[in-house]
N, C-alpha and C positions, 0 to 999 in steps of 0.2 A: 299809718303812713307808709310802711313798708309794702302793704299792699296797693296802694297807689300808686307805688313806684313801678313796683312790676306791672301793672294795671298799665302803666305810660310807657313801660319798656316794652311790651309785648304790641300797642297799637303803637309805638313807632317803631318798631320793627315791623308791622303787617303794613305800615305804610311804604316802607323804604323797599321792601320785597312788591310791593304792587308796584309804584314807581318804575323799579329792573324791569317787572316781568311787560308792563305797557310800552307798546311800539311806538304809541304815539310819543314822539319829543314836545316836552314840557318845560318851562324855566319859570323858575319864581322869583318875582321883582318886588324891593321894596317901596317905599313911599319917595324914597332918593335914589331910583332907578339903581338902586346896586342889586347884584345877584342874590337870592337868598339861597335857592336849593336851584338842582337841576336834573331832570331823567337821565339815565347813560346813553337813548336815543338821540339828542339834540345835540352831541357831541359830532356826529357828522353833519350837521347845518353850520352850528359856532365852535368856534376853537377851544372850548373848554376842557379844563382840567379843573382836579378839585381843589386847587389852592385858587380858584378866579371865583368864590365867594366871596361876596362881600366888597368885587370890584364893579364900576357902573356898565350898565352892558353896552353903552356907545366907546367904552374901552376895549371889546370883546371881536375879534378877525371871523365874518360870518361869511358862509358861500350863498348865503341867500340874500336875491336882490332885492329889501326891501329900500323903500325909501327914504325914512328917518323913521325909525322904528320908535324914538323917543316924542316925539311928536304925536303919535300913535298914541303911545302909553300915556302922556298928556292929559289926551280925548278922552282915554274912556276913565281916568282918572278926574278929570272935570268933569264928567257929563255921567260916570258911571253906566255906561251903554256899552254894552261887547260889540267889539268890533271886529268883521271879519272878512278876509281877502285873502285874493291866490298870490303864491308869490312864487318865484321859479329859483333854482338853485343855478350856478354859474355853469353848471352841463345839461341845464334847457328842464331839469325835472322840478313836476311841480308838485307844490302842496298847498293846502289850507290854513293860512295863518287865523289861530284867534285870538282875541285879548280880551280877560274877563278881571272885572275886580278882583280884590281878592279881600275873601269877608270872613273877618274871624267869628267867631264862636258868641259874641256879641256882638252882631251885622253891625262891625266898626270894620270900616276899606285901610287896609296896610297896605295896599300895591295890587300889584297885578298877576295876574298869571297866562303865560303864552303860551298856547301851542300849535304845533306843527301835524299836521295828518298828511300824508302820502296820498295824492290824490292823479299820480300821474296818469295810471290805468285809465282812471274816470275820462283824464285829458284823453287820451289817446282816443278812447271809443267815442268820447264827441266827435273829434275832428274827423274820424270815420264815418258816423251819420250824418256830419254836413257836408264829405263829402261824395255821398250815395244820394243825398237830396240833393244836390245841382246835381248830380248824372241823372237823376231824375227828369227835372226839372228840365234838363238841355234835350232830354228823350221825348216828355211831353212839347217842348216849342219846336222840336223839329219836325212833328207830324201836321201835318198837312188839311187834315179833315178835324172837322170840331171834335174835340174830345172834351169831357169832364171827369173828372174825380170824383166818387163820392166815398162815405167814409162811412159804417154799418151803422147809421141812422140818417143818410142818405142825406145828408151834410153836404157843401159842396168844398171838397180839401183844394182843388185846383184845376184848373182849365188851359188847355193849349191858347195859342195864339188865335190860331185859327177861330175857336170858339167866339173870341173876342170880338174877332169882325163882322164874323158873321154873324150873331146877335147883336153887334152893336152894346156891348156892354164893358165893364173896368172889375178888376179884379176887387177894387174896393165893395163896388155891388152884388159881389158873383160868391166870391169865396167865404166859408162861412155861412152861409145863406143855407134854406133847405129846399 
C-alpha cells in the first residue's frame, strides 16, 4: 500500500508540475459546473484564486467574452462532442476556447475540461493576408487589359475585370478551372 501511495504522490505531483509548466490555460469542471482544478495560466482570463474550488464557474469574474459558457458545457455534456471557438478577451486578444468531456479512467464523463490557446499572432497574420489579398485583388481590377492568374499547375486563381468582358465570361466559370 505504501508504495501506491507514493506511486500516486509522485504522478500527482508530475501532473500538478505539467499543469505550471503549460501555457495553455485549462480549468476543470465538474458534473455541476463547479471548479475542480485549474492551470495558474487561466488566472489572467478568470479571476481565480485557489480557494474558488469547488465554486460554479458562472460565479467566476472572466475577461473573456464568451457567451454563456454554461450553455456551452451543457452541449458537450449532452451530446459529448468537443466544442471549439475563438473568443477575445476584453483588450481585443484572442484565443481558442475548447471544451472536452472529461473521462475518467473508466470512460465514465465527470464534467468537462476547458481550454484557452493564445491564438492572437494566428489572428494578426490572417488579417494581414486578407489584407494583402484585396490590395491584391483592387491591383488586378484596376488594370485595364485582360489579365489571368495562374497558380503552378496552371489553375486559373483569378482574372481582372477586364478579362471578364472581354471573354464574356463569370468568375464562377473562370476561376478554379485550368
Amino acid at each position: 500500500h505504501e508504495k501506491k501511495i507514493e506511486e500516486l504522490i509522485d504522478l500527482s505531483d508530475d501532473m500538478r508540475n505539467l499543469l505550471t509548466a503549460n501555457a495553455i490555460a485549462t480549468i476543470f469542471i465538474d458534473e455541476e459546473r463547479r471548479i475542480t482544478r485549474f492551470t495558474p495560466a487561466v488566472t489572467k482570463l478568470f479571476k481565480l484564486i485557489p480557494t474558488d474550488t469547488g465554486r460554479p464557474i458562472s460565479d467566476i469574474t472572466t475577461v473573456v467574452q464568451v457567451e454563456d459558457i454554461n450553455r456551452d458545457i451543457e452541449k458537450v455534456m449532452d451530446t459529448l462532442v468537443p466544442m471549439e471557438k475563438e473568443v477575445r478577451d476584453d483588450k481585443g486578444h484572442w484565443y481558442n476556447m475548447r471544451i472536452y468531456p472529461y473521462r475518467t479512467g473508466e470512460n465514465v464523463i465527470s464534467g468537462t475540461v476547458i481550454s484557452f490557446q493564445d491564438v492572437n499572432e494566428l489572428k494578426k497574420l490572417e488579417a494581414t493576408l486578407q489584407t494583402a489579398l484585396e490590395y491584391a485583388n483592387a491591383i488586378l481590377d484596376s488594370v485595364r487589359e485582360p489579365l489571368i492568374v495562374l497558380d503552378g499547375k496552371l489553375g486559373v486563381v483569378s482574372t481582372s475585370a477586364a478579362f471578364y468582358q472581354e471573354f464574356k465570361t463569370t468568375p464562377a466559370r473562370t476561376e478554379g478551372k485550368f
